[in-house]
N, C-alpha and C positions, 0 to 999 in steps of 0.2 A: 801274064798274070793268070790268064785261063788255065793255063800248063800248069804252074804251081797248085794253084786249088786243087787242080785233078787231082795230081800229085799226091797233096797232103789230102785227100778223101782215101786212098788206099790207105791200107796196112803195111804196104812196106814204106810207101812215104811219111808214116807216123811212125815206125821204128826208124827210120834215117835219124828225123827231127830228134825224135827221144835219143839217139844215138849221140850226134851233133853236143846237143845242151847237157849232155851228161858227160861229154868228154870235156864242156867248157867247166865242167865243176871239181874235175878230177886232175884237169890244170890247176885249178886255181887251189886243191886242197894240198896238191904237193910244193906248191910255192908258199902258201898260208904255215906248213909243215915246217919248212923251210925256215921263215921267220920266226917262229915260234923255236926253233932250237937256238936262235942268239942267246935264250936265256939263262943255258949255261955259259955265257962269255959274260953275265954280270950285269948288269942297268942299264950301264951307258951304250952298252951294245942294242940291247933288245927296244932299248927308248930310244936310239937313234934310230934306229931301223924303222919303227914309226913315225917317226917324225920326217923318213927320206919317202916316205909313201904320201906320207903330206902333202909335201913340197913338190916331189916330183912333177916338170913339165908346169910348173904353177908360172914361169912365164908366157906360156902360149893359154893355159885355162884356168890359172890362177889358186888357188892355194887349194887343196883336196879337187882340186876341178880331175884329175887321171883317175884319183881315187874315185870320186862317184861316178865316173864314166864306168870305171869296173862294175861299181856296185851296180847300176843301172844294169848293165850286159848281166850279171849274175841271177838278177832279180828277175828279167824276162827268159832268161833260160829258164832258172826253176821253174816258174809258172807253166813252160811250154810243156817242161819235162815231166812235171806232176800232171796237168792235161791230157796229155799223149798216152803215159800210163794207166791212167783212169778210161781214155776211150778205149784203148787196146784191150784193157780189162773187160769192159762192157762188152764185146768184139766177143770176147772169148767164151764168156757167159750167155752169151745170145747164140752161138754155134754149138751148147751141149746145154740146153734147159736143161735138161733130167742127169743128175749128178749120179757121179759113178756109181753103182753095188757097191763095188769094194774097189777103192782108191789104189794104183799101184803108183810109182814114183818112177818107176823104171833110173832112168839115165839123168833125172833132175837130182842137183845134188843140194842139201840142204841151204847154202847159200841162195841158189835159186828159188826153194819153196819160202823164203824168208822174205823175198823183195819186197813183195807191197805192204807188209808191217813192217819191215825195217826201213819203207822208204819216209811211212808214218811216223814214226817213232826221231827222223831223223832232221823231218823236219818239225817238228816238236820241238826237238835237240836246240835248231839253229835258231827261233823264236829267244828259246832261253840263255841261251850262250852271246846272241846281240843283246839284250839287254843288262848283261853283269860284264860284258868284258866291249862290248863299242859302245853302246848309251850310257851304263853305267846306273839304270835305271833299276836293277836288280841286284843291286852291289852297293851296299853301307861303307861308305867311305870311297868311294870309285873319284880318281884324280884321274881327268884327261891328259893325256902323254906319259903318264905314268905306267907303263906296260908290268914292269917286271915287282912294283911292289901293290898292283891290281892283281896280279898272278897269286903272288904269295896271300895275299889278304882273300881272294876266292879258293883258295886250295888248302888254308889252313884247317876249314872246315873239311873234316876227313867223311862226309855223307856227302858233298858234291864232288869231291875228288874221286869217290867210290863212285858216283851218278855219273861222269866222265868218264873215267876207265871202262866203263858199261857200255857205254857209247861208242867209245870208241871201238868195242867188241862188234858191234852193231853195224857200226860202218865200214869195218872188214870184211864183215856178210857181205854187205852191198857193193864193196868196189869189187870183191870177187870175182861174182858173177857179172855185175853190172862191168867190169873192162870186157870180157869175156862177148859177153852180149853187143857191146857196142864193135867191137872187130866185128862180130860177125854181122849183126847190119850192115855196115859197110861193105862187107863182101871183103874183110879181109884175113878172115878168118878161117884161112885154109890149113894152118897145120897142125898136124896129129895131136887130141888132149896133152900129152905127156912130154910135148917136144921141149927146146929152149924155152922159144918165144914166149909157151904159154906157161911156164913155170915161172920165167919174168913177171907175165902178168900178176902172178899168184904175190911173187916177192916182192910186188908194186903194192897191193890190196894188204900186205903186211906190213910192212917198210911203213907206211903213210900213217897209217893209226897209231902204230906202235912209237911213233916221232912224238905224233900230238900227248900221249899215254905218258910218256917219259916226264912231262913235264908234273904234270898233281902227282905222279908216283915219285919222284926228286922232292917236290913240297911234304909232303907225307912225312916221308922219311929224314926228311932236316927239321921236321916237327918234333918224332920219335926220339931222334940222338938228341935233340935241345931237352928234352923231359927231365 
């Protein structure tokens, strides 16, 4: 137990952690991605799909029991990960009081100087996105299990579709840099900016957003052609 404290008192033991919890959110946004494209397969797909996240494993923990196990896991990563960034911030603020003359960026690429607004910004995002699309507390008409005509009724509104799209802009910044940064906390981030690997990464941090984007851009535009 002594070991870990030490541990997590350093700086590289807070970027592990921050590493760790940001890789558990970057799983879960390419599976969340995942589900969310059922909904060009039509209703019964994208409701069922909800409904086998339900159920799943509900005879060992009972009906949503895997599902809020996730949520749980999810919820104290955030916390660690929004924590960690905030000490490591302070760290960094506290080792240069006196801010530069004249600011260079060198080798940071705008992705990078975006992270701790965009990590704001993102979780802002998840606040409002639980409450219109899993509470339903922010959505006039919000029918539980009803996935794919909760979509259409949130998206028909073309100023949240557009506050989406934005977002999702937003959280391309951040997986970016952020997969980027998490290799190399772990120390596995040994190959050349330009190689396969890290191009994958590049087409992970695209790929993922642009999944979630498809959907209010799809609504949009079966808006547009109905007119």
């Amino acid at each position: 137990m002594v070991g870990v404290l030490s541990f997590y008192r350093t700086t590289i033991g807070k970027k592990v952690i921050m590493a760790i919890t940001g890789g558990i959110w970057v799983l879960y946004v390419m599976l969340h991605m995942f589900g969310n494209l059922k909904f060009f397969q039509g209703a019964e797909a994208i409701d069922g799909w909800a409904h086998f996240l339900r159920t799943f494993g509900q005879e060992v923990v009972g009906y949503e029991g895997v599902l809020w196990l996730v949520r749980i896991v999810l919820v104290v990563s955030l916390v660690l990960h929004v924590w960690m960034a905030w000490q490591l911030s302070r760290l960094s603020w506290a080792s240069r009081p006196v801010k530069y003359s004249r600011r260079r960026w060198l080798a940071a690429d705008f992705s990078g100087r975006t992270m701790r607004w965009g990590g704001v910004f993102i979780a802002v995002f998840l606040v409002i996105h639980i409450g219109q699309l899993t509470t339903g507390a922010l959505l006039n008409g919000f029918q539980e299990g009803e996935v794919y005509r909760n979509l259409i009724l949130l998206f028909s509104n073309n100023l949240i579709a557009a506050f989406y799209i934005l977002m999702m802009i937003v959280l391309a910044l951040h997986l970016n840099h952020g997969i980027w940064s998490l290799f190399h906390s772990l120390g596995w981030n040994t190959y050349p900016s330009k190689s396969l690997k890290h191009r994958l990464c590049q087409l992970v941090a695209i790929a993922v957003p642009l999944g979630f984007a498809l959907v209010p851009i799809s609504i949009v535009l079966m808006g547009v052609m109905n007119v």
